[in-house]
C-alpha positions as CSV (number, residue, x, y, z in Angstrom):
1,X,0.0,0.0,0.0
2,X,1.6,4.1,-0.8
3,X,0.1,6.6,1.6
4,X,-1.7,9.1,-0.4
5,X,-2.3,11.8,2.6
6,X,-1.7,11.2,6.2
7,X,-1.4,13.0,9.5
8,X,-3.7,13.3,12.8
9,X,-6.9,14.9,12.3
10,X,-6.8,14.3,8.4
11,X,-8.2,10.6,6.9
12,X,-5.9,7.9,5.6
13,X,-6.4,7.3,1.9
14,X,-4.4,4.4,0.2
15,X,-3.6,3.1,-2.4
16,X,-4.1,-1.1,-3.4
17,X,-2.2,-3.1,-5.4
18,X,-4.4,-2.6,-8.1
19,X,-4.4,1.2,-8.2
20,X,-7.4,2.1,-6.5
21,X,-7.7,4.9,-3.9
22,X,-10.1,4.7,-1.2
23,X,-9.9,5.4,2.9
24,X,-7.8,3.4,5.4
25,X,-8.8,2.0,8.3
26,X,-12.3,4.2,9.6
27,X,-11.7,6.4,12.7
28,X,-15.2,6.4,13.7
29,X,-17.4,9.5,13.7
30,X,-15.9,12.7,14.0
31,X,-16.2,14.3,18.0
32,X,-14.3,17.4,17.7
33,X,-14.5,20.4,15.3
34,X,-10.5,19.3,14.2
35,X,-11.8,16.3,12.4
36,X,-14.5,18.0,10.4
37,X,-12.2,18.1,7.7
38,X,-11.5,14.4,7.7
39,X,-15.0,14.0,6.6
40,X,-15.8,17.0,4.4
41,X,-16.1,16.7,0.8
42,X,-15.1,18.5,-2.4
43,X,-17.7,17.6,-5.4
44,X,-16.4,18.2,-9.4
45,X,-19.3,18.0,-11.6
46,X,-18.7,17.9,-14.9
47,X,-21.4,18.5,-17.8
48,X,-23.6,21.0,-20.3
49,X,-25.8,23.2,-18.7
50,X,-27.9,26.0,-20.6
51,X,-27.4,29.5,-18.5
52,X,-30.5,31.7,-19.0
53,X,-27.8,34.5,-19.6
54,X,-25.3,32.6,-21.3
55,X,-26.8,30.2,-22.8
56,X,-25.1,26.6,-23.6
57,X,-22.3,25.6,-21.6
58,X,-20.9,22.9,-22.8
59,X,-18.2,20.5,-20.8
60,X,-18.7,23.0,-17.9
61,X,-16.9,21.9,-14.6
62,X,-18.8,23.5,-11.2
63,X,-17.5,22.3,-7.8
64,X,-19.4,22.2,-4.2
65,X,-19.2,20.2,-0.7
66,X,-20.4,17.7,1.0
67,X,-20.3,15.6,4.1
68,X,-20.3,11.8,4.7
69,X,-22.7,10.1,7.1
70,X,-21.9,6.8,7.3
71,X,-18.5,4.7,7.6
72,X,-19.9,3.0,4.0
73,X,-19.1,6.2,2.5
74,X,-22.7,7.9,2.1
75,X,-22.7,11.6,1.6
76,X,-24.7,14.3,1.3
77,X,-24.8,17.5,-0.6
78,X,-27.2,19.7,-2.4
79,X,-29.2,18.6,-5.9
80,X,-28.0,21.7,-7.7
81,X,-24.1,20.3,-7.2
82,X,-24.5,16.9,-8.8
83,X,-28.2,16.8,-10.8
84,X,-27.5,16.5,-14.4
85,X,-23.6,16.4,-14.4
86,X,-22.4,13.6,-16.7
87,X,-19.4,12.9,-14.2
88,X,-18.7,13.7,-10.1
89,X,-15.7,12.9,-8.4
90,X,-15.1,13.6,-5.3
91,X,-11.8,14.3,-3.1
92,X,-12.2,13.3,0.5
93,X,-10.4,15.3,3.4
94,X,-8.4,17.3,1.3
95,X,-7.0,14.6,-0.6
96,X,-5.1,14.8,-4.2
97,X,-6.3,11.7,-5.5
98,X,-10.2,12.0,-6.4
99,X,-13.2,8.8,-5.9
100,X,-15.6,8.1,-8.0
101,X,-19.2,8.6,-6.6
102,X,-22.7,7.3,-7.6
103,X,-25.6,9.5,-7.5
104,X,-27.9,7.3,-5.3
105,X,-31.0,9.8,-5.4
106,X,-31.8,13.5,-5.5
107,X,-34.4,15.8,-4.3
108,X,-34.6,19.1,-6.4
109,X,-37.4,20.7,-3.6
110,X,-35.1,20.3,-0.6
111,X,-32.0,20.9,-2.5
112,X,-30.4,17.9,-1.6
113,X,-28.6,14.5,-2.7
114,X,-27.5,11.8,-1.6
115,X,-24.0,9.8,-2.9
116,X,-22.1,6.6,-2.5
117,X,-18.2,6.9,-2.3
118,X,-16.4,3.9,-3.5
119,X,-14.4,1.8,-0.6
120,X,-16.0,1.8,3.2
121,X,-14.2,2.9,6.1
122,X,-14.7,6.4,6.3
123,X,-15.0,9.0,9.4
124,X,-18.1,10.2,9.2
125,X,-20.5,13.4,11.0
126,X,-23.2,13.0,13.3
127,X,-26.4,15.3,13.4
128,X,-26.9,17.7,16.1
129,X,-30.1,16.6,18.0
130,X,-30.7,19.3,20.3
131,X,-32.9,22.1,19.7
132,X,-31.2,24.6,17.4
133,X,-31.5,28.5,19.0
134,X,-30.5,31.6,17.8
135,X,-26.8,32.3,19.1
136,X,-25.6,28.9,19.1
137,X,-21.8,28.9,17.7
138,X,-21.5,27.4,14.2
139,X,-18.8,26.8,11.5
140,X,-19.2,26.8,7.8
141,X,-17.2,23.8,6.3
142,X,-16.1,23.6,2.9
143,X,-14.1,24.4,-0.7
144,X,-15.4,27.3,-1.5
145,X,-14.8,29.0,-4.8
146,X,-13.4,25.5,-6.4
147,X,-10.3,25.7,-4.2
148,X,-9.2,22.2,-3.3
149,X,-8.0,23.9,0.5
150,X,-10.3,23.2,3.1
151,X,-12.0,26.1,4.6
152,X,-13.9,26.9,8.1
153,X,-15.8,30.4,8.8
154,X,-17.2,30.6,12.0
155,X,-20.8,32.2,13.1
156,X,-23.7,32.3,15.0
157,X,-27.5,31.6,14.6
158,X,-28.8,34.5,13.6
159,X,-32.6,33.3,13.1
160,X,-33.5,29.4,14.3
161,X,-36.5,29.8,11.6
162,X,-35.8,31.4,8.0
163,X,-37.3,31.5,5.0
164,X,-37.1,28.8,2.5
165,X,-38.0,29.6,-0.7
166,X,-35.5,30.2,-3.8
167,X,-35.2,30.6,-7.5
168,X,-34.0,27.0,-7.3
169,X,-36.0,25.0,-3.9
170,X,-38.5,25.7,-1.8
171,X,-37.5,24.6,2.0
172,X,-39.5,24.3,5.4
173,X,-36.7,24.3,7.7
174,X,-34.3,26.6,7.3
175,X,-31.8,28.1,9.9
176,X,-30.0,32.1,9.3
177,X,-26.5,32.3,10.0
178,X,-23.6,34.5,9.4
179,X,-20.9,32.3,8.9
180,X,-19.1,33.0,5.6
181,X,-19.9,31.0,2.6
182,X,-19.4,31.4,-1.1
183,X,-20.1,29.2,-4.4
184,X,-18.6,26.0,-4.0
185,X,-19.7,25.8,0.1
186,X,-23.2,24.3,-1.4
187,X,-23.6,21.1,0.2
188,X,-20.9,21.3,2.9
189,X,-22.0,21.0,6.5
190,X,-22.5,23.7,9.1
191,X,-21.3,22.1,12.2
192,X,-21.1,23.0,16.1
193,X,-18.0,23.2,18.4
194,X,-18.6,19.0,18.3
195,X,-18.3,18.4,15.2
196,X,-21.9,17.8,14.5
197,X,-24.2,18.5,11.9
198,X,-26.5,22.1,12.8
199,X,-27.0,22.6,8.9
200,X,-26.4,22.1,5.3
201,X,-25.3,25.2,3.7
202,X,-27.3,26.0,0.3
203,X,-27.6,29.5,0.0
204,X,-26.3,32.7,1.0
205,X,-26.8,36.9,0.5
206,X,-23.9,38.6,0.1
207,X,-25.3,42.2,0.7
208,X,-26.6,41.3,4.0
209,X,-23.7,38.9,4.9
210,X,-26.6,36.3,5.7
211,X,-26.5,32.5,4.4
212,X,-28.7,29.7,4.9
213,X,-28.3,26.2,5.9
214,X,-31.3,23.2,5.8
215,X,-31.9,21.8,9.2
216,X,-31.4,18.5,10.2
217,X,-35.1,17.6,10.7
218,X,-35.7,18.1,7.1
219,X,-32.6,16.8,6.4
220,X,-32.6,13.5,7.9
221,X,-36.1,12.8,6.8
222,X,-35.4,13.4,3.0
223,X,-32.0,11.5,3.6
224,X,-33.4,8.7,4.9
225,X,-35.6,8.5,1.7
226,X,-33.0,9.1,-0.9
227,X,-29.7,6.6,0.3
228,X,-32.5,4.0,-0.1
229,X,-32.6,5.7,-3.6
230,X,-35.6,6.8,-3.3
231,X,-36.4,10.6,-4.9
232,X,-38.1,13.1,-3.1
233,X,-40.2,15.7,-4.6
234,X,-38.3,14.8,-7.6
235,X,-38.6,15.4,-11.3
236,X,-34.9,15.1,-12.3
237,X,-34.7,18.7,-13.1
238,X,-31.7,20.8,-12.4
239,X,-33.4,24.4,-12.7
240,X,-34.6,27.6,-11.5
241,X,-37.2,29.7,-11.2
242,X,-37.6,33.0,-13.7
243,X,-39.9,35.5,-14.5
244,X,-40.3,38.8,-16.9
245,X,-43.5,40.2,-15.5
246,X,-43.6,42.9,-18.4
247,X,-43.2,40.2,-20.7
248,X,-45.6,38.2,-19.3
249,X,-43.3,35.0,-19.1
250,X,-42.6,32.9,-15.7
251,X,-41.8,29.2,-15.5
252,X,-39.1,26.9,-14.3
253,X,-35.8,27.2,-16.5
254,X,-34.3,23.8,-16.9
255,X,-30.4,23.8,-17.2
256,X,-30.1,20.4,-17.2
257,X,-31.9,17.0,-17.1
258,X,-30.9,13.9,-15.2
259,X,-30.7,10.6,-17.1
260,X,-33.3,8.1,-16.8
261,X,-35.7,11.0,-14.5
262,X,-39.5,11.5,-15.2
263,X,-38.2,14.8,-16.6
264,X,-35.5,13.1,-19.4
265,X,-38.8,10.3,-20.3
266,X,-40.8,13.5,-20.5
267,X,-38.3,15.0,-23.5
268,X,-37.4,17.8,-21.5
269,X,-34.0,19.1,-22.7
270,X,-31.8,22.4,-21.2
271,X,-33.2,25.8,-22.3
272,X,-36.7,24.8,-21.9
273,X,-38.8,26.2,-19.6
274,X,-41.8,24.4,-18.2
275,X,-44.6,27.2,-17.7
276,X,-47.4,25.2,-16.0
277,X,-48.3,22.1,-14.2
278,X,-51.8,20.8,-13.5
279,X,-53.0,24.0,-15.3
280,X,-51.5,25.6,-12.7
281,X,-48.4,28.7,-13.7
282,X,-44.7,28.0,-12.5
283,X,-42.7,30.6,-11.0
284,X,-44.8,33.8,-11.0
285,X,-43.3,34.9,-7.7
286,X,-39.9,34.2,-8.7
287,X,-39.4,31.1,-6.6
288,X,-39.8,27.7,-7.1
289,X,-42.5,27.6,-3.8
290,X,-45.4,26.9,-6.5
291,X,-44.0,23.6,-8.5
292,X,-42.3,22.1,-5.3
293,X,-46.1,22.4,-3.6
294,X,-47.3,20.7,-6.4
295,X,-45.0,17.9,-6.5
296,X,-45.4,17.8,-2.5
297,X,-49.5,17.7,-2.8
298,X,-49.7,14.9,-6.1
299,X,-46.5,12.9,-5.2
300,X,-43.2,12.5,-7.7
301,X,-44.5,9.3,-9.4
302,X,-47.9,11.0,-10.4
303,X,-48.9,11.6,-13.7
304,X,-49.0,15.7,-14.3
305,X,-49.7,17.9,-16.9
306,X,-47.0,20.6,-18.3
307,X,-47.0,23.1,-20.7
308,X,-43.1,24.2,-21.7
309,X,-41.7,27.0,-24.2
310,X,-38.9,25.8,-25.9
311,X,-36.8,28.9,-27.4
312,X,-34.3,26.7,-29.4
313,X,-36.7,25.3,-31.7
314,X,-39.6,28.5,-31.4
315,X,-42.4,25.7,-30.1
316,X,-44.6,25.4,-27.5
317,X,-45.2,21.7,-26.2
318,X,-47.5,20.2,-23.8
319,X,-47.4,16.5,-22.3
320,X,-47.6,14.5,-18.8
321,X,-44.6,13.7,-16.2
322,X,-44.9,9.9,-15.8
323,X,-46.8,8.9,-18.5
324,X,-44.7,7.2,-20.7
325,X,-45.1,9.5,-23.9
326,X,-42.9,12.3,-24.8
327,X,-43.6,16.2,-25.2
328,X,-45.6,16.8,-28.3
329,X,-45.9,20.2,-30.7
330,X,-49.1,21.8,-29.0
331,X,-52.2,21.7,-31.6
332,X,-51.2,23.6,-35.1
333,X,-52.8,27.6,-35.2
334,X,-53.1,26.9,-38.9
335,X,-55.2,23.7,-38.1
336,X,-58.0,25.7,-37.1
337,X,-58.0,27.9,-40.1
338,X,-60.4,26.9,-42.9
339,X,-58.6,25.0,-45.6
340,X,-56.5,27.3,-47.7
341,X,-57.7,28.4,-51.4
342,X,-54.8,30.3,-51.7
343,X,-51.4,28.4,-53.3
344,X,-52.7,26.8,-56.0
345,X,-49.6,27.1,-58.0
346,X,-48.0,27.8,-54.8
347,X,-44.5,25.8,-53.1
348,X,-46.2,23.7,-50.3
349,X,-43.4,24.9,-48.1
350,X,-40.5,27.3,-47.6
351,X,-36.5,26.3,-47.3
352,X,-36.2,27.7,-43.8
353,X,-36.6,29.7,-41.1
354,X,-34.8,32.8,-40.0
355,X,-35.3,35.2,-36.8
356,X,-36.3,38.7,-37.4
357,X,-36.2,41.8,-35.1
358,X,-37.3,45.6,-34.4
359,X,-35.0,47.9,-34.6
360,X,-34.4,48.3,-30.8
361,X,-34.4,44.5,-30.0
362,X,-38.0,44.6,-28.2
363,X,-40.0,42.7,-30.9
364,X,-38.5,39.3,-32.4
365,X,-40.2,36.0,-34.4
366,X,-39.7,33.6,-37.1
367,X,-40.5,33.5,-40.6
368,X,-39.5,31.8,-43.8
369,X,-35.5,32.7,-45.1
370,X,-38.0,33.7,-48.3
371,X,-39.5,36.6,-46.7
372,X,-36.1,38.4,-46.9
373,X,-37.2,41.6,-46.8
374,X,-37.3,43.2,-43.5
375,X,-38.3,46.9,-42.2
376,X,-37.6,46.9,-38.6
377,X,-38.5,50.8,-38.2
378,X,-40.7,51.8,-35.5
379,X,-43.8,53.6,-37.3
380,X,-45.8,56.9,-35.9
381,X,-49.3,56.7,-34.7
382,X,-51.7,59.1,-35.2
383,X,-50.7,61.1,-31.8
384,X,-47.0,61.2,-33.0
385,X,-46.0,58.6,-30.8
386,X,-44.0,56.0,-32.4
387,X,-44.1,51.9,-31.5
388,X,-42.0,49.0,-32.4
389,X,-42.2,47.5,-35.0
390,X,-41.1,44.9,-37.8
391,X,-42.3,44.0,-41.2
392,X,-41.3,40.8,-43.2
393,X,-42.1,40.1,-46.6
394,X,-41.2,38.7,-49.9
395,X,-41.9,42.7,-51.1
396,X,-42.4,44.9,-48.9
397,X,-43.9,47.6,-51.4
398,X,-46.2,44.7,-52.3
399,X,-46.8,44.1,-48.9
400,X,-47.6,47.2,-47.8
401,X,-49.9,48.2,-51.1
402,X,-52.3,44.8,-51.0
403,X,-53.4,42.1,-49.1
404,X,-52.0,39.5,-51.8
405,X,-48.0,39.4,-51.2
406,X,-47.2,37.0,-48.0
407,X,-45.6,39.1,-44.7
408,X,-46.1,39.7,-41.2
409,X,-46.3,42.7,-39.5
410,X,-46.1,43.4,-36.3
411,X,-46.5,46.1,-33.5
412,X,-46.6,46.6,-29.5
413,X,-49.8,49.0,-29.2
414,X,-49.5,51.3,-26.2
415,X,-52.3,52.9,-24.8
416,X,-55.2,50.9,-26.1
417,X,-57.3,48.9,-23.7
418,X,-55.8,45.2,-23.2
419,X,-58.8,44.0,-21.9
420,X,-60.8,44.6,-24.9
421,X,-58.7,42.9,-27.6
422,X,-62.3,42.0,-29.6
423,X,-62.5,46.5,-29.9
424,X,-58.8,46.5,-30.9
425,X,-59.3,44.1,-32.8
426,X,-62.1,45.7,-35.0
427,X,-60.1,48.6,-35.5
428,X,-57.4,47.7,-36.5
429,X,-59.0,45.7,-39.1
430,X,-61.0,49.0,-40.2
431,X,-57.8,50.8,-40.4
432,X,-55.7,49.1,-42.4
433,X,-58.4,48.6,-44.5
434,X,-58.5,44.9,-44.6
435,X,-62.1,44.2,-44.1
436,X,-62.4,45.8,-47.3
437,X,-60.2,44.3,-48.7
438,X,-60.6,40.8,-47.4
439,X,-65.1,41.0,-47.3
440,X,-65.1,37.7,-46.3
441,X,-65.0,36.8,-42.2
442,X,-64.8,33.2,-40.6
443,X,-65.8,34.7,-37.3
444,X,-63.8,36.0,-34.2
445,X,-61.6,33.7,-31.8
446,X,-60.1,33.4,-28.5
447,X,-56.5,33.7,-28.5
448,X,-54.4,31.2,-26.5
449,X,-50.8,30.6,-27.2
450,X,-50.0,30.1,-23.5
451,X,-47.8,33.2,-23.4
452,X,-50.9,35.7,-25.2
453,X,-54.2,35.6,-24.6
454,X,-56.6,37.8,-26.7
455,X,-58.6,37.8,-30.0
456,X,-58.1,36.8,-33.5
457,X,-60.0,36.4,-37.2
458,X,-59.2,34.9,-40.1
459,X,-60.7,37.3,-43.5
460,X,-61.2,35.6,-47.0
461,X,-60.9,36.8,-50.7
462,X,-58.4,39.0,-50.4
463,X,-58.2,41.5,-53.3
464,X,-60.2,39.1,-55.1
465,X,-58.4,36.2,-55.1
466,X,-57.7,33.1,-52.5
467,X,-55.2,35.0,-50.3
468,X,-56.5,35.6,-46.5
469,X,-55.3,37.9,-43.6
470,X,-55.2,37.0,-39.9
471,X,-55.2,39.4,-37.4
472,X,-54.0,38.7,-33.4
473,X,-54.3,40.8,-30.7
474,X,-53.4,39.7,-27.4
475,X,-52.0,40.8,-24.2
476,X,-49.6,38.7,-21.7
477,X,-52.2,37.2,-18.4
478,X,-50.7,40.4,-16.4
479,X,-52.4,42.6,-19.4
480,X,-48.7,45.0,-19.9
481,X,-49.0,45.6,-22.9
482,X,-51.0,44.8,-26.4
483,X,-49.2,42.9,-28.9
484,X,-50.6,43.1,-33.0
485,X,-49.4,40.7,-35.3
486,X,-50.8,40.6,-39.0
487,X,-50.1,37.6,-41.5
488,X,-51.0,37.5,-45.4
489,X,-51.7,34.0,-46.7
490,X,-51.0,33.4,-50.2
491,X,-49.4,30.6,-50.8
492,X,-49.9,26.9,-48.9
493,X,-46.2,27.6,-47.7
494,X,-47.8,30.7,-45.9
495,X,-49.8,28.5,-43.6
496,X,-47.1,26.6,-42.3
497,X,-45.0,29.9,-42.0
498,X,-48.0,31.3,-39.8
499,X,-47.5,28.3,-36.9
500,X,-43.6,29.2,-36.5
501,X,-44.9,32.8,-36.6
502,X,-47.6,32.0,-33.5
503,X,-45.2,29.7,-31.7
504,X,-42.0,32.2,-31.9
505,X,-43.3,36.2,-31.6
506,X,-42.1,37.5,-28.7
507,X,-41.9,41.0,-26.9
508,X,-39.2,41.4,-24.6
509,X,-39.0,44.7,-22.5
């Protein structure tokens, strides 16, 4: 056997004949707040994650902390360190030679996860079983900021009872404290003078200098679940919660998906953003307090309804968690237009698809490559106020002289009454003159697109031939604002081009 690291207070990894690293002979559980380190953990996840700011992040490396519980070399840390990484290894005690670890089961609500280190043997912590009060002396243990030196801040209780809720879990059983932590602490333990467990450290506020830890109560009951590899309140989503209240848009961001979940079945992928389940919306107070009570009230193997956006391919999907089936391409808007007369000598569909914008970046959607004529100009309404805007067409001139040349239009309205959109509606039709132009009507609609809500109509006969118009008007649920968007039909291409249109506009303060 070659000694890998050694010395009092620190644990004995070795080295077999074979090669393998793993702990020496266990020293017990730790009884002293010297041999915390002996059983604290460093976590390397590697993986691709999708950043709501950045975007794709491929082969990304993130590091936290963790503790072990048991000589067999069960540890704990939070979900948001390990869910979705391809790989973790883990270095225990400071070491320089890192384990491989297996993922035994996760709980996204609670924030926490449980692993198995290879080999057995290990010193392990022990949970503090008192009652915890505010003042009690605590120390944050860790690697913070992905430095492989062991750190330890020290603290007090400032509040026995905090709140819980996050962007990324929704907690009962929180305690305040003021012992220093920063990215890469998630997951380590915050421990007492013993040596024993007061918290796991998941969160922190640096412009109050207050962090968070999950108390053991909760702690111990989901652990007791999950190293029996059993999830808890568990979709296998590595997320957040985000919202855009002018834009109307809240839901929980996935960055990443864990193999095998209910979420990876479901066809879930990073970037997408799961808007509602059970009918019910995701993440309209900025925390993730609404899907975790969901999950907590209907149970992780129940079968539940979701509506997600999905921004890399412009669609909007609907399916069920633990159904067996995969997301599907909600119903076609073009599928409840009457058949099209137009196209008869028509292409049946366009090469591509290409984003357009405004020129000030508010308004953006997606139309064919064909339509390569774009005015993104804001225009001036009739009080001299001017809107954005963005026209795309195969002519523009023709576009903006008749009803027969295939484009969209479309404009933010300000000022007009969002919870009218059947009034709008009518006059906007009136003014650009398409209900002369187009004299035939197939009635008014409800809009629904699941980010819009409003009105729309479909007008036939265009300037005397088989071309159609539809107009939208619709507002976001929190009514903000008043979106227009105006497609002309002519060719059966045009059809197709209106349900990327529908499933892409956006307006983004």
């Amino acid at each position: 056997m070659v000694l890998v690291v050694a010395g009092v207070g620190v644990a004995l990894l070795v080295r077999d004949d074979d090669g393998e690293v793993g702990p020496g002979p266990s020293v017990g559980a730790v009884s002293s707040l010297d041999e915390v380190q002996t059983a604290t953990v460093q976590i390397i996840a590697q993986g691709s994650f999708v950043d709501p700011e950045v975007g794709l992040v491929l082969d990304a490396a993130g590091a936290g902390s963790g503790f072990i519980i048991d000589p067999s070399g069960i540890a704990v840390t939070n979900n948001h360190v390990v869910t979705g990484a391809a790989t973790i290894e883990v270095l225990v005690g400071g070491a320089d030679e890192p384990l491989n670890a297996v993922i035994l089961a996760t709980s996204e609500c609670s924030d926490l996860a449980v692993i198995d280190l290879e080999g057995d043997g290990y010193p392990y912590l022990e949970f503090y079983e008192s009652d915890i009060s505010t003042g009690l002396e605590v120390y944050a243990a860790g690697y913070p900021l992905g430095d492989p030196e062991f750190t330890l801040t020290r603290g007090i209780v400032s509040k026995a009872r905090a709140s819980g809720e996050t962007t990324w879990a929704s907690v009962d059983d929180i305690i305040e404290h003021d012992a220093n932590i920063n990215p890469g602490n998630s997951g380590g333990p915050l421990v007492n003078e013993a040596g024993q467990v007061v918290g796991v450290n998941y969160a922190g506020d640096d412009t109050t200098s207050q962090f968070f830890a999950i108390a053991p109560p909760t702690v111990q009951d989901v652990v007791a679940s999950l190293r029996d590899e059993q999830p808890v309140d568990y979709l296998g989503i590595n997320g957040q919660a985000v919202i855009d209240e002018e834009a109307g848009l809240s839901g929980v961001w996935v960055a990443a998906v864990e193999s095998g979940s209910p979420a990876a079945e479901l066809g879930l992928q990073g970037g997408d953003i799961v808007t509602t389940m059970e009918g019910l919306s995701l993440g309209t107070d900025g925390s993730m307090a609404d899907y975790c009570d969901i999950l907590r009230t209907q149970g992780t193997d129940a079968e539940l309804t979701a509506e997600v956006l999905r921004f890399a391919t412009s669609e909007y999907l609907t399916g069920t968690f633990n159904s067996g089936e995969e997301l599907e391409v909600a119903a076609s808007f073009a599928d409840e237009l009457e058949d099209p007369q137009a196209g008869s000598g028509g292409a049946a569909t366009y090469s591509g698809n290409t984003s357009v914008t405004d020129d000030s970046g508010v308004l953006s959607l997606n139309v064919p490559v064909e339509w390569a004529e774009v005015d993104g100009s804001a225009i001036t309404l009739d009080d001299a106020t001017t809107t954005p805007s963005v026209t795309a067409a195969t002519s523009l001139a023709g576009f903006n002289q008749n009803f027969s040349t295939s484009g969209v239009v479309m404009a933010v309205l300000p000022g007009v009454d969002a919870n009218d959109p059947n009034g709008t509606l009518d006059a906007l039709l009136e003014g650009i003159g398409a209900l002369e132009a187009c004299p035939e009507s197939l009635g008014r609609n409800d809009y629904d697109d699941g980010l819009y809500f409003g009105s729309w109509e479909q007008l036939n006969g265009c300037d005397g031939t088989g071309a159609s118009f539809v107009g939208i008007v619709a507002s976001p649920e929190g009514k903000e604002f008043t979106v227009f968007v105006g497609v002309q039909l002519v060719i059966e291409a045009d059809y197709e081009a209106l349900d990327q249109i529908i499933s892409s506009f956006v307006v983004t303060p």
